[in-house]
C-alpha positions in Angstrom: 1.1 4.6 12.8 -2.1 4.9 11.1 -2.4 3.2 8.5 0.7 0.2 6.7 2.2 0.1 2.9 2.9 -2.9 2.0 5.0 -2.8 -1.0 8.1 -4.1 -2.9 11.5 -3.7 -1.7 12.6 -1.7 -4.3 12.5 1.2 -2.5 15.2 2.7 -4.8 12.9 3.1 -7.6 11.7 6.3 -7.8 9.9 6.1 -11.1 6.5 7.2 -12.0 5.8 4.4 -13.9 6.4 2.0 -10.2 3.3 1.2 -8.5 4.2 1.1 -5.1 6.4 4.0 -5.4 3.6 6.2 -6.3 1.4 4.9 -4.0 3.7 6.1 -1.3 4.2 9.2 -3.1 0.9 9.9 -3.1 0.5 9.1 1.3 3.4 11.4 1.5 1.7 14.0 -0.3 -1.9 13.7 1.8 0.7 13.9 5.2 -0.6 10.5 6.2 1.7 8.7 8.4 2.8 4.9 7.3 4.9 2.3 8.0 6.4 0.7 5.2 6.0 -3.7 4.8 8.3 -4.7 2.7 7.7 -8.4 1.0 9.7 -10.2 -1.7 10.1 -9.2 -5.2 10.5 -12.5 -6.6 9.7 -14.7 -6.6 5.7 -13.4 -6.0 4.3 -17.0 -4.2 6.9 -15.7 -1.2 4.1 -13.3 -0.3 3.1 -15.4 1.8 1.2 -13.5 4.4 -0.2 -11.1 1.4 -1.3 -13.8 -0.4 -3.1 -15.5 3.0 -4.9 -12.2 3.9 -5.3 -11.3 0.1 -5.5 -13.8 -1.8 -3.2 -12.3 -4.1 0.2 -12.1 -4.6 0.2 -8.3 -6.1 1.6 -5.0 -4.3 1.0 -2.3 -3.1 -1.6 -2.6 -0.7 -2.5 -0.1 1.9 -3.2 -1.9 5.5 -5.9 -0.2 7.8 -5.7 0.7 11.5 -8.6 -1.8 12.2 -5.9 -4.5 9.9 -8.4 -4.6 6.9 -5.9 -4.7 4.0 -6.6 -2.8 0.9 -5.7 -4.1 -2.2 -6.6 -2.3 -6.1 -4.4 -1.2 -8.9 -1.9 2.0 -8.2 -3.9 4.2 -10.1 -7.3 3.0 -7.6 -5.3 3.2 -4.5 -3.7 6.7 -5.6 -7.1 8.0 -6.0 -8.8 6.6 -3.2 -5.8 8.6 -1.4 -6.1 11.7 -3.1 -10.1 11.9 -2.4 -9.6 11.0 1.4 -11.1 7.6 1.4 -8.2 6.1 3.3 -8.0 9.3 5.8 -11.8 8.7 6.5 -11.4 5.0 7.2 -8.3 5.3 9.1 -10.1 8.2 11.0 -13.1 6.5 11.6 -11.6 3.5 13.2 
């Protein structure tokens, strides 16, 4: 796998309006090959790990080959996606 989701477990929610749900719309649309993280809904200070590496408590977030994690709004991480940023850094590690 090249590259890690990390998102809600509300995987159900197919909504345009859910942020991790387009966020993994949008790696499925670029054909970039994920595994899915799943953390806690709520309550949000259960992210424990996100928040440790983070130091925030908010999804998605898009973890590199080289185990940098990414973390921006949907609409950031969606774009970042769509203009190849995350293809090129995955690539280049």
């Amino acid at each position: 796998m090249a590259v890690k989701l990390h998102r809600c477990p509300l995987m159900w929610v197919k909504m345009g309006a859910h942020p991790c749900h387009n966020v993994q719309k949008a790696l499925d649309a670029a054909g970039i090959e994920y595994e899915v993280v799943k953390h806690p809904f709520l309550p949000r200070s259960k992210r424990t790990d996100l928040i440790a590496r983070t130091g925030q408590n908010m999804l998605p977030a898009i973890e590199l080959e080289d185990g940098t994690l990414v973390r921006r709004e949907s609409k950031e991480l969606v774009a970042m996606i769509r203009a190849g940023e995350i293809r090129n850094q995955t690539a280049a590690t």
